[in-house]
N, C-alpha and C positions, 0 to 999 in steps of 0.2 A: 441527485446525489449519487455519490460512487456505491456502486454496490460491492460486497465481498462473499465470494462463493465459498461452502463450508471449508475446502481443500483450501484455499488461500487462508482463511480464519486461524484453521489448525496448524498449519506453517508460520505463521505470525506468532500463533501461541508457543507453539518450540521452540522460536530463535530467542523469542523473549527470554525462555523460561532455561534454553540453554546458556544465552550471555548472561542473565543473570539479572536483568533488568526487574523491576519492582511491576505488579500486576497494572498498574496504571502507566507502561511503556506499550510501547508499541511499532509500526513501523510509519518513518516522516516522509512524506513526498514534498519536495519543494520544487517551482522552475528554473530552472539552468539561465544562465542570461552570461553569453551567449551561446546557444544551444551547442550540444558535444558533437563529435566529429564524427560519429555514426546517427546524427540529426535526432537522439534523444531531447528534448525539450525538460525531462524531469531526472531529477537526482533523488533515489532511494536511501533512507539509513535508517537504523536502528533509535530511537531516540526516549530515555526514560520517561520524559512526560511530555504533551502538547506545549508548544510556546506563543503566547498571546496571537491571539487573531487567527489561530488553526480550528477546521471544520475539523470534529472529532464523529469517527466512525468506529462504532464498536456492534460486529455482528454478534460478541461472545464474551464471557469474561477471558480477559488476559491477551484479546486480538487486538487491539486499536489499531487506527488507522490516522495516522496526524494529516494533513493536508492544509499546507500554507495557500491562501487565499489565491494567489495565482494556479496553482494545479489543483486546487477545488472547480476552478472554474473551467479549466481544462479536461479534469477525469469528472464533470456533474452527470453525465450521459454515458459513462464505461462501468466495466467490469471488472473488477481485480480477480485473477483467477491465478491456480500456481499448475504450472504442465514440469513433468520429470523429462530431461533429454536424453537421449540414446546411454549417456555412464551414468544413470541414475540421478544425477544432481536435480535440486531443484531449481525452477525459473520461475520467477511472476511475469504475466503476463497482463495486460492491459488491452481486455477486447470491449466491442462496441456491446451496448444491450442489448437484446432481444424486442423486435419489436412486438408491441401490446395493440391488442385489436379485439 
């Protein structure tokens, strides 16, 4: 299952809380079909609540995580993490796990 690091959690929780979206939004990953021109495979958006058949991730109140059954199966072994770039913005990032031993 996707994991969500607390930096990504807490960014989820402001964008939520700054659109205005109700505690039980979050943010939706779906797959792109046919994948975008810089070979992204997944489309990110804001979405008030899960829509049938979404794996819900919630590391926090007010973070969710929707994931439509195709990019469940594609982020089941990643990381959702958020890194700041050089003008301060934020970016989510999508790394592998840590391997466990």
């Amino acid at each position: 299952m996707l994991a969500v690091t607390e930096a990504a959690a807490d960014a989820i929780s402001a964008l939520t809380q700054q659109d205005g979206i109700a505690d039980e939004g979050g943010l939706r990953f779906t797959l792109v079909e046919p994948e975008q021109p810089d070979g992204a495979p997944l489309a990110v958006a804001l979405a008030p609540a899960p829509t049938d058949g979404d794996q819900v991730v919630s590391p926090k109140p007010q973070a969710n995580v929707f994931l439509e059954p195709g990019a469940a199966d594609l982020l089941s072994d990643k990381v959702l993490d958020v890194q700041q770039d050089d003008e301060g913005h934020l970016n989510f990032a999508v790394l592998e796990q840590p391997a466990t031993g």
